[in-house]
DSSP file (Angstrom, degrees, kcal/mol; ACC not computed):
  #  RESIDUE AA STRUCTURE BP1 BP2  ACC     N-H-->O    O-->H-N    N-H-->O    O-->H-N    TCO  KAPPA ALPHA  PHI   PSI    X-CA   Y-CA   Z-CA
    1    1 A X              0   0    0      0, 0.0     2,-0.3     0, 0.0    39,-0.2   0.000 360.0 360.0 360.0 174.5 -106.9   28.6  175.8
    2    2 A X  E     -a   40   0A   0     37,-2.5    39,-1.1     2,-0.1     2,-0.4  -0.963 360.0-167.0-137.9 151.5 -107.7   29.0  172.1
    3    3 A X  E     -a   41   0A   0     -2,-0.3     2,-0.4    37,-0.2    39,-0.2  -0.935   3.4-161.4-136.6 151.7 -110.1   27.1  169.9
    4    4 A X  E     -a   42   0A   0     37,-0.7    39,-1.3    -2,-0.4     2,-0.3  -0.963   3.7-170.4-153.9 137.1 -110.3   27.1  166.4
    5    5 A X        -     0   0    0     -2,-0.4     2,-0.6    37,-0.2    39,-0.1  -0.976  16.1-145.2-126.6 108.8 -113.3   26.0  164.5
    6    6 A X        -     0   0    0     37,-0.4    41,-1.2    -2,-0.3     6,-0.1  -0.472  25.1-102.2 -75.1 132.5 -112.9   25.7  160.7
    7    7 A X        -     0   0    0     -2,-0.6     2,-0.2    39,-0.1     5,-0.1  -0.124  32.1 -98.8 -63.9 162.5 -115.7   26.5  158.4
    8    8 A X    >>  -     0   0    0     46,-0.2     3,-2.1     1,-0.1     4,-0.7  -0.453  34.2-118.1 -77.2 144.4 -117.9   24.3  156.6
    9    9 A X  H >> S+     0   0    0     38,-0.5     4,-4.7     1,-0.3     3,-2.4   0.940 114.0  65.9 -53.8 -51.7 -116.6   23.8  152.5
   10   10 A X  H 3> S+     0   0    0      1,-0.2     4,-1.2     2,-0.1    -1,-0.3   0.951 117.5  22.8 -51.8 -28.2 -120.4   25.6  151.6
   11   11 A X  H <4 S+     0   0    0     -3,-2.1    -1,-0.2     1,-0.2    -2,-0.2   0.469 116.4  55.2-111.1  29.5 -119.3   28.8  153.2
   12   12 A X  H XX S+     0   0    0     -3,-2.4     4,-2.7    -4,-0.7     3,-0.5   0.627 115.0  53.0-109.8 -34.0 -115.6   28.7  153.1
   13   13 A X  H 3X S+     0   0    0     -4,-4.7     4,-2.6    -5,-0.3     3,-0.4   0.900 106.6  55.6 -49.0 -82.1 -116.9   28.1  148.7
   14   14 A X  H 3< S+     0   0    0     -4,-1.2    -1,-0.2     1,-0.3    -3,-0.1   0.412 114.3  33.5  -8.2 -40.6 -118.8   31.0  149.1
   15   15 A X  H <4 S+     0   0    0     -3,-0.5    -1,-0.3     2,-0.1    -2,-0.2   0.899 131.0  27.7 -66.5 -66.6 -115.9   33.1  150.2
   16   16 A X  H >< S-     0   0    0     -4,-2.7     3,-1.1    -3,-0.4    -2,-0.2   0.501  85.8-166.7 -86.2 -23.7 -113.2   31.9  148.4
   17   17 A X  G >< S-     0   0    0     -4,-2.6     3,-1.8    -5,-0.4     2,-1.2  -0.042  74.1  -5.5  34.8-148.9 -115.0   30.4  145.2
   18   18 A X  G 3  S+     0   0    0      1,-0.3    -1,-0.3     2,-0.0    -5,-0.1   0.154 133.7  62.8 -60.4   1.3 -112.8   28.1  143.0
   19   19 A X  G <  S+     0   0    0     -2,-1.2    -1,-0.3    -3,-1.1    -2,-0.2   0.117  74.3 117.6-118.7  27.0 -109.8   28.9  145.2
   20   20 A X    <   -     0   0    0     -3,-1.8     2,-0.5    -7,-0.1    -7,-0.1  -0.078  65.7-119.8 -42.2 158.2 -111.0   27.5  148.4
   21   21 A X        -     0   0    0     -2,-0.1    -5,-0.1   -12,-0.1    -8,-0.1  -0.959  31.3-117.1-129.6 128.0 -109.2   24.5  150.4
   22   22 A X     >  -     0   0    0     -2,-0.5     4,-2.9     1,-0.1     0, 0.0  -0.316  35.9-105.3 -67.0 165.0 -111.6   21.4  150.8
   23   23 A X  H  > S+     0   0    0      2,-0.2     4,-2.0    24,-0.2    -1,-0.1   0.750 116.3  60.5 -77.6 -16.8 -112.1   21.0  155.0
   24   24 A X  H >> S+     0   0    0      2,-0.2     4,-1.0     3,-0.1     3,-1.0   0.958 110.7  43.1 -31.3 -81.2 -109.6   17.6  155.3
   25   25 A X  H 3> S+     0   0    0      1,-0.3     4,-1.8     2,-0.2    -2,-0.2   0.825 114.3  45.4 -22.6 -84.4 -106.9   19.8  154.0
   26   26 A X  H 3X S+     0   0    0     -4,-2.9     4,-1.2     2,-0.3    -1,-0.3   0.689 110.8  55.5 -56.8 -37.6 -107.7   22.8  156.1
   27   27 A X  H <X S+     0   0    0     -4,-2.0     4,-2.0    -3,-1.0    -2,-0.2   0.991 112.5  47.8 -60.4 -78.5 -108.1   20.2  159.5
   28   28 A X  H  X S+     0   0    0     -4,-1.0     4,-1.7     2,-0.2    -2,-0.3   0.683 114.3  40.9 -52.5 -23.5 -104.6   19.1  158.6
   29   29 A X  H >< S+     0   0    0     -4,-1.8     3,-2.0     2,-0.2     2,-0.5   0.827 115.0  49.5 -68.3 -88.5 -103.0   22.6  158.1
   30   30 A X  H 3X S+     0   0    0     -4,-1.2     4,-1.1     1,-0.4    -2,-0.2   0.274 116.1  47.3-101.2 -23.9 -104.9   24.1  161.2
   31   31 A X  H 3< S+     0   0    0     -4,-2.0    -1,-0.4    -2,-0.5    -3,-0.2   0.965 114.5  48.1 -80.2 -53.5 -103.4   20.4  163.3
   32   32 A X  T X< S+     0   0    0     -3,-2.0     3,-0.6    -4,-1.7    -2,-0.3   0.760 113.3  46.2 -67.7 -33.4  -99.7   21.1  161.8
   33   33 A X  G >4 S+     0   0    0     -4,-0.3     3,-0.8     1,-0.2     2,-0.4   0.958 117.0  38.3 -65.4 -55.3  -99.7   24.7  162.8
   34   34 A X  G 3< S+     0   0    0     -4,-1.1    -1,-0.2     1,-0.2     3,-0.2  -0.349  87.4 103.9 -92.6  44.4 -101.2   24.4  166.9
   35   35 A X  G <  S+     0   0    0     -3,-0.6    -1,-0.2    -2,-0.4    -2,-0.1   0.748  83.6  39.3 -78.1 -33.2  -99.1   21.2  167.3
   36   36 A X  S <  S+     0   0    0     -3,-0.8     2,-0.1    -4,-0.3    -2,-0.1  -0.296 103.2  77.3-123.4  61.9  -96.5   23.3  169.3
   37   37 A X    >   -     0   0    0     -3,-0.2     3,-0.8     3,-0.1    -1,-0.1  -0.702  62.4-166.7-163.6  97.3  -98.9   25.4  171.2
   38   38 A X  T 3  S+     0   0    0      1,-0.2    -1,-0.0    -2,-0.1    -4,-0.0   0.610  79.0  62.5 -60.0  -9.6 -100.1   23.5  173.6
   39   39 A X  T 3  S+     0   0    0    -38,-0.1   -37,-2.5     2,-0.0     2,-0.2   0.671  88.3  85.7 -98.1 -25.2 -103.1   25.8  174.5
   40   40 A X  E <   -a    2   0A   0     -3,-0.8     2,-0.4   -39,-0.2   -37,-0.2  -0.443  52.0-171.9 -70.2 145.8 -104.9   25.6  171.0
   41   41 A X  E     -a    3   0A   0    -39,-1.1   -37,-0.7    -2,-0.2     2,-0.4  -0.930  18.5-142.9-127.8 158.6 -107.4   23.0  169.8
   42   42 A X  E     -a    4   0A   0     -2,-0.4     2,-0.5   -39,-0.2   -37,-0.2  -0.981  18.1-154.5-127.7 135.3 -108.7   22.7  166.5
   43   43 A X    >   -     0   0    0    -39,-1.3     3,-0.6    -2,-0.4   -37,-0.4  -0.874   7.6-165.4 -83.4  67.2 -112.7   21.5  166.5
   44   44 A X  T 3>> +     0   0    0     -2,-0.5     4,-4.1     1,-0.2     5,-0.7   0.634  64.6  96.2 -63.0   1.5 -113.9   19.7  163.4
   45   45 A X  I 3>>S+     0   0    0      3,-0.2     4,-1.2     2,-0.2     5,-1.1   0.895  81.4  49.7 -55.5 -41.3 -117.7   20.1  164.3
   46   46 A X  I <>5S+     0   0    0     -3,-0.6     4,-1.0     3,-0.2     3,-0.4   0.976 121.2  26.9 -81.5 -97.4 -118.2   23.0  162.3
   47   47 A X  I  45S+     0   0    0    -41,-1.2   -38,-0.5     1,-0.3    -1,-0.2   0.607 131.2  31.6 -81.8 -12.6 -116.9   22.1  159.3
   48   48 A X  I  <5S+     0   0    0     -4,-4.1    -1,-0.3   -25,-0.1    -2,-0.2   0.698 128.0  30.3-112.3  -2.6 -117.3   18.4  159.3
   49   49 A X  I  <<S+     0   0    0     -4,-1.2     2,-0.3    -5,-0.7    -3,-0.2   0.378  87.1  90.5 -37.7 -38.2 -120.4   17.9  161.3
   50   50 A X  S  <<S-     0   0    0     -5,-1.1     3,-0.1    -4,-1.0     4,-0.1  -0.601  85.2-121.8 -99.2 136.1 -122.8   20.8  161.0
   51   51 A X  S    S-     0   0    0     -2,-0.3     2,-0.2     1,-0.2    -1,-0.1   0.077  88.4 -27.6 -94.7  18.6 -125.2   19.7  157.7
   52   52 A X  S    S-     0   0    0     -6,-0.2    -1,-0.2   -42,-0.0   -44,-0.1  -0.626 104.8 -27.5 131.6-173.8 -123.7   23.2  156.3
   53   53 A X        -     0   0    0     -2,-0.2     2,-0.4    -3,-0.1    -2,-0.1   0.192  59.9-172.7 -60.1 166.1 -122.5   26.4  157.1
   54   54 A X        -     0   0    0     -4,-0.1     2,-0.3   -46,-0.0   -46,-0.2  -0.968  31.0 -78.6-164.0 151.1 -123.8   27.6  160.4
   55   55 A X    >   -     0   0    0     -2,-0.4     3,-4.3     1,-0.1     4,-0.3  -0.634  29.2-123.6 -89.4 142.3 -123.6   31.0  162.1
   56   56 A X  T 3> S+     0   0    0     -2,-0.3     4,-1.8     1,-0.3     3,-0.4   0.700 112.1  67.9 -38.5 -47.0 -120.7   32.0  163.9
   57   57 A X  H 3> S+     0   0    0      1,-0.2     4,-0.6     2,-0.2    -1,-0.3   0.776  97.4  65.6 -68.1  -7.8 -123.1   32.5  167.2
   58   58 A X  H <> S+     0   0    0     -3,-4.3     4,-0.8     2,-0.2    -2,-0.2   0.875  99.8  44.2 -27.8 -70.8 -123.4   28.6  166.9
   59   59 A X  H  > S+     0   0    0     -3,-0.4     4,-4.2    -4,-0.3     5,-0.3   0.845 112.6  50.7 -43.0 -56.1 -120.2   28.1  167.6
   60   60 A X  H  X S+     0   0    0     -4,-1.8     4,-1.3     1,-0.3    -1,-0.2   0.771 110.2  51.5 -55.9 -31.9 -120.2   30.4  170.3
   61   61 A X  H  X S+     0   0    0     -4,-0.6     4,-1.7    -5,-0.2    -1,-0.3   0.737 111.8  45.0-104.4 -37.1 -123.1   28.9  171.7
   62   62 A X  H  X S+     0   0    0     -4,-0.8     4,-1.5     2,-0.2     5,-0.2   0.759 112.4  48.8 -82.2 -29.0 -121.7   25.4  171.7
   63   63 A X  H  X S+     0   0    0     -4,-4.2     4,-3.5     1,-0.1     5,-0.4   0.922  98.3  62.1 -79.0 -24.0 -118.7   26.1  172.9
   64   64 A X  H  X S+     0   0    0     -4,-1.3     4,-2.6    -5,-0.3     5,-0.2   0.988 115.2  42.7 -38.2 -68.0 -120.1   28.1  175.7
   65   65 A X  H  X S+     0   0    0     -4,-1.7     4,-1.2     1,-0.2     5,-0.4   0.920 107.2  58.2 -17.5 -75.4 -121.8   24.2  176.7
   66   66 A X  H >X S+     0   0    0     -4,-1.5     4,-3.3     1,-0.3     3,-1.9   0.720 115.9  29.1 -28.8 -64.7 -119.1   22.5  176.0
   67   67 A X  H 3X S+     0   0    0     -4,-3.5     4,-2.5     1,-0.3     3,-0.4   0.991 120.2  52.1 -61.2 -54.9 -116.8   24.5  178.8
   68   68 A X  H 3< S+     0   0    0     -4,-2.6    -1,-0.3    -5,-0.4    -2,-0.2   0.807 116.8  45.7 -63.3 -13.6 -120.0   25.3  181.3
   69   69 A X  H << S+     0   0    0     -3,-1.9    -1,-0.3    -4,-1.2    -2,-0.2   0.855 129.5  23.6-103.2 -43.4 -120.4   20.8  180.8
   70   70 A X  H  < S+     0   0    0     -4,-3.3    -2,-0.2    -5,-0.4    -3,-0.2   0.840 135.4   4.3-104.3 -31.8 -116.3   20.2  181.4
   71   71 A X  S  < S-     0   0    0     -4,-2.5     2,-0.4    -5,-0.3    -3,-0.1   0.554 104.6 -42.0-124.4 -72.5 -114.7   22.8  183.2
   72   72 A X    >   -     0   0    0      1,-0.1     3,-0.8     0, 0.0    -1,-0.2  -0.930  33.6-118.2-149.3 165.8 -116.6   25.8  184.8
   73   73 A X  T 3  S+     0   0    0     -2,-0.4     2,-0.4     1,-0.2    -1,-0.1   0.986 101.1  62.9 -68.7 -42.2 -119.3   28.4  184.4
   74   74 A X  T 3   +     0   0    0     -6,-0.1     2,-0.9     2,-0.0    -1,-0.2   0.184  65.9 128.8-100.7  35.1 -117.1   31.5  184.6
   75   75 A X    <   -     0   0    0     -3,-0.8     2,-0.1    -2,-0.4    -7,-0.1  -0.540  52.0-133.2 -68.4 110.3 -115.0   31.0  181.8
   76   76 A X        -     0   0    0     -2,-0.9     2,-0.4    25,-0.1    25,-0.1  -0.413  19.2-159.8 -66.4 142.9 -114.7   34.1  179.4
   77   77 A X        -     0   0    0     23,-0.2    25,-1.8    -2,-0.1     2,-0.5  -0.901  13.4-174.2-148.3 149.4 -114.9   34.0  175.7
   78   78 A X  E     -b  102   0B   0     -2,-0.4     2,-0.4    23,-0.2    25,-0.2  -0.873  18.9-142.8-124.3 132.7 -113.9   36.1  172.7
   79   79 A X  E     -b  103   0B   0     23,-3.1    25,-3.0    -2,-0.5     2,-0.8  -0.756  22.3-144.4 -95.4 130.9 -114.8   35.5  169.5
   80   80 A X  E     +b  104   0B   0     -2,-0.4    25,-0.2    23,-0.1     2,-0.2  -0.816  23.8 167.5-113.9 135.7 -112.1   36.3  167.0
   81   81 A X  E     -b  105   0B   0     -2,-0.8    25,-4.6    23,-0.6     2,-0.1  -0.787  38.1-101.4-124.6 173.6 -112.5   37.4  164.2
   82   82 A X  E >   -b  106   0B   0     -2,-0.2     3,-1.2    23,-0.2    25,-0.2  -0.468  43.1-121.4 -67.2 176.3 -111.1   39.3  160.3
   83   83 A X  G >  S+     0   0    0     23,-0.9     3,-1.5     1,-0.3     4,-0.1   0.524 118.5  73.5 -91.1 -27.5 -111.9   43.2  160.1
   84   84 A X  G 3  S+     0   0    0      1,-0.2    -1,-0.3    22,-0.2     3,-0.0   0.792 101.3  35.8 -69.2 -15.8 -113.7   41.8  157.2
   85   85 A X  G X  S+     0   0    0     -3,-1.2     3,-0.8     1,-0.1     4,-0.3  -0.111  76.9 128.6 -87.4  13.3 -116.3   40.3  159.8
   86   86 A X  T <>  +     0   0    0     -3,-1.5     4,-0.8     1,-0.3    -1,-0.1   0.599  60.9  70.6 -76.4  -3.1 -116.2   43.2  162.3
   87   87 A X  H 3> S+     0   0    0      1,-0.2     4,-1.1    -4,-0.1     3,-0.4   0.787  78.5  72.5 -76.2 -18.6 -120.0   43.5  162.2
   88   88 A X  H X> S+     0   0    0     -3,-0.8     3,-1.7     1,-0.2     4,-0.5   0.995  85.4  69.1 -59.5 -48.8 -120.4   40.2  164.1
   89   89 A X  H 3>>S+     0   0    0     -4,-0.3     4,-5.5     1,-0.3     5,-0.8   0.800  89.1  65.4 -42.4 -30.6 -119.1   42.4  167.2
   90   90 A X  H 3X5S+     0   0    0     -4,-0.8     4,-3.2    -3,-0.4     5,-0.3   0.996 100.1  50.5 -56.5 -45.5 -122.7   44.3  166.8
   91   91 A X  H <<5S+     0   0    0     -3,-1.7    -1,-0.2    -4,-1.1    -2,-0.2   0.821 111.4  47.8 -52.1 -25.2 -124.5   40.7  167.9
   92   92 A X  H ><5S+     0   0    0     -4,-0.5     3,-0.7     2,-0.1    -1,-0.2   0.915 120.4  38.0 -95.2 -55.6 -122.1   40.5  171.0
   93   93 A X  H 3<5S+     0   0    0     -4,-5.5    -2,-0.2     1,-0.2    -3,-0.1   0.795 124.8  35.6 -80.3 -22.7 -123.0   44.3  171.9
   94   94 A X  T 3<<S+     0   0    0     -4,-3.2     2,-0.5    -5,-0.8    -1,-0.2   0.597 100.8  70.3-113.4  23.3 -126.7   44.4  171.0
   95   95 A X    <   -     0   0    0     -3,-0.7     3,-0.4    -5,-0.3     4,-0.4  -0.994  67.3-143.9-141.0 132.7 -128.4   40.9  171.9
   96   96 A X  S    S+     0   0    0     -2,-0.5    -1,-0.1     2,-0.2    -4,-0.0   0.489  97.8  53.5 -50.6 -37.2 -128.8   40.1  175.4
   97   97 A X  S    S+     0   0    0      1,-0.1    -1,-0.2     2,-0.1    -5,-0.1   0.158 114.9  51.2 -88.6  11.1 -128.1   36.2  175.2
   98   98 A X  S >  S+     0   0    0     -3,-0.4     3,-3.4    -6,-0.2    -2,-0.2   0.457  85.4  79.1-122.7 -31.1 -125.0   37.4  173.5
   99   99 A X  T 3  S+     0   0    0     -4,-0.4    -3,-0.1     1,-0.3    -2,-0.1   0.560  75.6  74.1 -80.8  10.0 -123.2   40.2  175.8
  100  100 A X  T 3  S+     0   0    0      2,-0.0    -1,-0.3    -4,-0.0   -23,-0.2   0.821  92.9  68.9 -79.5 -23.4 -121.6   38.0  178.2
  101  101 A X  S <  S-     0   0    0     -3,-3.4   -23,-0.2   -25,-0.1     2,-0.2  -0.494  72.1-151.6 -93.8 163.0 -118.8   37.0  175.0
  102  102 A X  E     -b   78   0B   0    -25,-1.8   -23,-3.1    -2,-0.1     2,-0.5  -0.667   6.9-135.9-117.2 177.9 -116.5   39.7  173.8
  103  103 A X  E     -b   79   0B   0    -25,-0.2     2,-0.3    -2,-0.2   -23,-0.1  -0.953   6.7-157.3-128.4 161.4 -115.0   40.0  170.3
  104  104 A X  E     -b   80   0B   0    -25,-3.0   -23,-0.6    -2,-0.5     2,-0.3  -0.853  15.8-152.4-145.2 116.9 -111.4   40.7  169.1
  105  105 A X  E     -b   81   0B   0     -2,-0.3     2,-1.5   -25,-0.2   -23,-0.2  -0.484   6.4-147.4 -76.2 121.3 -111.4   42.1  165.5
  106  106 A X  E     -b   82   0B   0    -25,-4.6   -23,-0.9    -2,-0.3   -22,-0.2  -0.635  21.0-124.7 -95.1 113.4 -108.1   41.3  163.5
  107  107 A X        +     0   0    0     -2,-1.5     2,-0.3   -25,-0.2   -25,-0.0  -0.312  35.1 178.2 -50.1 143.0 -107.3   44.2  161.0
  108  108 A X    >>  -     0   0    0      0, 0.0     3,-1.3     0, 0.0     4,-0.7  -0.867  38.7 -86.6-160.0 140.5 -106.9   42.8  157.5
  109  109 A X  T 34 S+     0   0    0     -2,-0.3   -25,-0.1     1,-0.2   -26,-0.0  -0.593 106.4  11.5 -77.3 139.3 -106.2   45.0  154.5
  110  110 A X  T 34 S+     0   0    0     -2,-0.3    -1,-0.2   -27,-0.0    -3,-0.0   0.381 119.6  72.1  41.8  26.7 -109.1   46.5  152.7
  111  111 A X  T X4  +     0   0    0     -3,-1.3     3,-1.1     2,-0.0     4,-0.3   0.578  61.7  96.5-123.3  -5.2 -111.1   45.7  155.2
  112  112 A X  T >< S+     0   0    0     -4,-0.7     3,-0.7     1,-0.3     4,-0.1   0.607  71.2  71.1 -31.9 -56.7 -110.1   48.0  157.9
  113  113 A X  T >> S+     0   0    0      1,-0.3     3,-0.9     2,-0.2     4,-0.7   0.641  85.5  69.5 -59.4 -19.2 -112.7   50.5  157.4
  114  114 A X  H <> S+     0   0    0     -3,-1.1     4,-1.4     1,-0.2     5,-0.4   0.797  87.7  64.4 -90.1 -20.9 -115.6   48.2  158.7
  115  115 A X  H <4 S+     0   0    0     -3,-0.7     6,-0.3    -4,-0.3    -1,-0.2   0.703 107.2  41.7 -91.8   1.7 -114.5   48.3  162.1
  116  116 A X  H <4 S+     0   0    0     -3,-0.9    -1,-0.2    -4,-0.1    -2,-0.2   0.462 116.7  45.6-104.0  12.3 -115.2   51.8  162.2
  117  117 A X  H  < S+     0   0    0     -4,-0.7    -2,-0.2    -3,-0.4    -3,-0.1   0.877 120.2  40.6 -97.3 -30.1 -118.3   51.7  160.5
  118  118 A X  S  < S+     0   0    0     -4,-1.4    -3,-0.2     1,-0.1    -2,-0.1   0.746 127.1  31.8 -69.0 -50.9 -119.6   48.6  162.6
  119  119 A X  S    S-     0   0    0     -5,-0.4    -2,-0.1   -29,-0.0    -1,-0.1   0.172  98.0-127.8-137.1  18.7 -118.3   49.7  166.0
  120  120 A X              0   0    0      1,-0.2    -4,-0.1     0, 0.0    -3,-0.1   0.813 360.0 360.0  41.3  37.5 -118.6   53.7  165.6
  121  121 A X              0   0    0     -6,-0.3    -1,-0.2    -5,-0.0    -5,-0.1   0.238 360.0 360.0 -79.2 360.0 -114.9   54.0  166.7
């Protein structure tokens, strides 16, 4: 299965600055896209819940619950991310409460270069 968690409007501003998409919006694209894929979910905690932007090992960390609470412990998970974020992969390979999740980097132009600087490729 696939989960997608949108960010909260302070760090999606923060990116994006004055051409950001408030998180309504972004809940309704993200719903109209994974309507005919039955194996995605879209998660509004993160961006309409969480009292502002929160790290990505948050997420991880709640969703981990969430599955170990509804379906089973031995569920794998990969965090996915842009190439512009490939440094998050370090948290996964060098923190102990972390190395049970994997990541999977998605290459993005001009950003390309961090996933060999990050992951010594």
């Amino acid at each position: 299965g696939g989960y997608v968690s949108l960010g909260h409007d302070e760090y999606i501003k923060h990116k994006t600055g004055d051409n950001y998409i408030p998180i309504g919006q972004r809940l309704k694209y993200a719903t109209s896209f994974i309507k005919n894929h039955d194996w995605l979910s879209v998660d509004p905690w993160e961006g309409v819940f969480a009292p502002g932007a929160v790290n990505f090992t948050s997420v991880v960390h709640r969703l981990n619950l969430y599955l170990k609470k509804h379906y089973a412990d031995d569920i794998s998970i990969f965090f996915v991310c842009g190439a512009d974020n490939a440094r998050f992969a370090l948290t996964f390979k060098n923190y102990q409460e972390f190395q049970e999740f994997g990541t999977v980097i998605v290459r993005r132009p001009k950003y390309n270069e961090r996933i060999n600087k990050y992951l010594d490729i």
